[in-house]
Each structure stands twice: as structure tokens, then as C-alpha cells.
N, C-alpha and C positions, 0 to 999 in steps of 0.2 A: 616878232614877239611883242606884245604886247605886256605895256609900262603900268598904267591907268588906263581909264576909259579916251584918253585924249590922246595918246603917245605911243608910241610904236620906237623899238627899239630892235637894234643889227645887233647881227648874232657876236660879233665884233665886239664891240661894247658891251655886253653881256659878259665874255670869253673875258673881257679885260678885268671887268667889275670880282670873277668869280678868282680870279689870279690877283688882286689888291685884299679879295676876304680871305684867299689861303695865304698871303705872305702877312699881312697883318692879326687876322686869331690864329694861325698856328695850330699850335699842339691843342688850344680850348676848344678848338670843334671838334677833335678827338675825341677828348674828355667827354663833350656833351652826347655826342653824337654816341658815345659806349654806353649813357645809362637813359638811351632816349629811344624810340621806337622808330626811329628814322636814321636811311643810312647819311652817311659822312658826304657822299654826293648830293642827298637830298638836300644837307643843310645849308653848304656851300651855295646853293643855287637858291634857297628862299634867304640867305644870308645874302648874297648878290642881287637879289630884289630889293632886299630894304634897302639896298646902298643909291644903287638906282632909282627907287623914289624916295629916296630922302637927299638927293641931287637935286629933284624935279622941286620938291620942298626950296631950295636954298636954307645956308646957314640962318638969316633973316626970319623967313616965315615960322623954322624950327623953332627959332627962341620964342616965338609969337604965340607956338601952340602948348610951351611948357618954360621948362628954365634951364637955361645955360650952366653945367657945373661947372667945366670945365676947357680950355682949348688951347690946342699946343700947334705946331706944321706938320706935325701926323693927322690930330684926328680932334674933334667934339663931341664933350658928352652933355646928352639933353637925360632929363625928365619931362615927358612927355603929355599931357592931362588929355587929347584926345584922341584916346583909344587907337594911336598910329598901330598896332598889330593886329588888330579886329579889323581894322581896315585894312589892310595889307591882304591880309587873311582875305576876307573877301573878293577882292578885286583881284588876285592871283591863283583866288580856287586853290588855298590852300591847306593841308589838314591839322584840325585841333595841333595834332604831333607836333607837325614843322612848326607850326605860330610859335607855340612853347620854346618848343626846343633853341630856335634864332633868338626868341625874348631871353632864354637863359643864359646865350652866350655875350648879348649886351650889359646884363646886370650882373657876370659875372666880372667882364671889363670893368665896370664901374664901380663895382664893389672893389676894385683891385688897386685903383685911382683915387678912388675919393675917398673910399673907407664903407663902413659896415653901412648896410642898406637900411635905414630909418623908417620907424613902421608907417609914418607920413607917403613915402615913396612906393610901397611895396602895391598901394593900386594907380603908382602912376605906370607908364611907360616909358623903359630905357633904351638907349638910342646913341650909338657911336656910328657918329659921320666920319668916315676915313677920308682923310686925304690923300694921304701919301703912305708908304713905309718908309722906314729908317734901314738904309742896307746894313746889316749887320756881317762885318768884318772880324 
């Protein structure tokens, strides 16, 4: 499977990425995925591509391409200024629908975090780098 145009990725790594997006958004890809033209597997899987290149990115480059809101041992939220889902988009062949729909489950996280989406942000892009989950007990 292919990452970017440079990177190739095991199906492995993939399987793992797409099990860190369902125990970290939860019940929000639900959500999205019930008023969005795409199924819940779809998203999960263009949700586990951004995670995958925005690995490939590092936390570094990320801050580099927009601004750091926020960062905890879970995860970082960026605002993003170069079109990271346009790209994505492209480079993963993937439709109008999915781009959206993963854009919305990012800026729903961050809207959740940081607070009410500022009309300054609303043409940047949003972007939670997971790290880890928090096992919940």
C-alpha cells in the first residue's frame, strides 16, 4: 500500500493505524460517518491514512506547515495552512466525500479541545496527530 509517492506501507501498519483511529475517535466517526456519504469503513481507512502521513510529516515539519494548538501523550492538534487534505486527497485517490468527511472528524476534535472554530481557522486545515490512546477503565 502505498503512503505518498515515496513510501510504501504493510498491511500491518495500516491494520494498526486503522485500530489507534477506532479506539481514539470512537463513537465521532459514527457520528460523521451517519450524516456523510461515506461508510464508517470508508472513513476509518482515509482516517488511518492521515495518521500515516502525518507520521511521515513528524510533529516538527507539522508545526512548520501551520500551528501547534495543542499537545498532550495522547495526541496534537495543528492548524494546518497547506492544504494537508487536498493533498491527501490526491495522493490517496480519494473522493470529495472521504476528504470532508476525515476533515470533519479532525475539526470536530478540536473544536472539542480548544473551543469554538474561529472564522480565521475555518480555511485552515485541522489535523490531530494521535499518539497513543488512554485505556479507559
Amino acid at each position: 500500500m502505498k503512503l505518498s509517492k515515496d513510501t510504501d506501507v504493510e498491511f500491518g501498519e495500516f491494520s494498526r493505524a486503522c485500530d489507534l483511529v477506532e479506539a481514539y475517535f470512537g463513537d465521532l466517526v459514527d457520528d460523521v460517518a451517519l450524516h456523510a456519504p461515506v461508510s464508517r469503513r470508508q472513513l476509518v481507512a482515509v482516517l488511518a491514512r492521515a495518521q500515516l502521513s502525518g507520521r511521515e510529516y513528524g510533529p516538527d515539519e507539522l508545526a512548520d506547515l501551520g500551528e501547534e494548538l495543542h499537545q498532550s501523550n495522547d495526541e496534537t492538534l495543528y492548524w494546518l495552512d497547506d492544504q494537508f487534505w487536498s493533498r491527501l486527497r490526491r495522493e490517496h485517490n480519494l473522493s470529495p466525500d472521504e476528504g470532508r468527511a476525515a476533515r470533519e472528524v479532525h475539526r470536530r476534535i478540536i473544536e472539542a479541545i480548544d473551543g469554538d472554530v474561529s472564522y480565521y481557522n475555518r480555511d485552515r486545515d485541522p489535523f490531530v496527530l494521535v499518539e497513543r490512546t488512554t485505556p479507559t477503565a
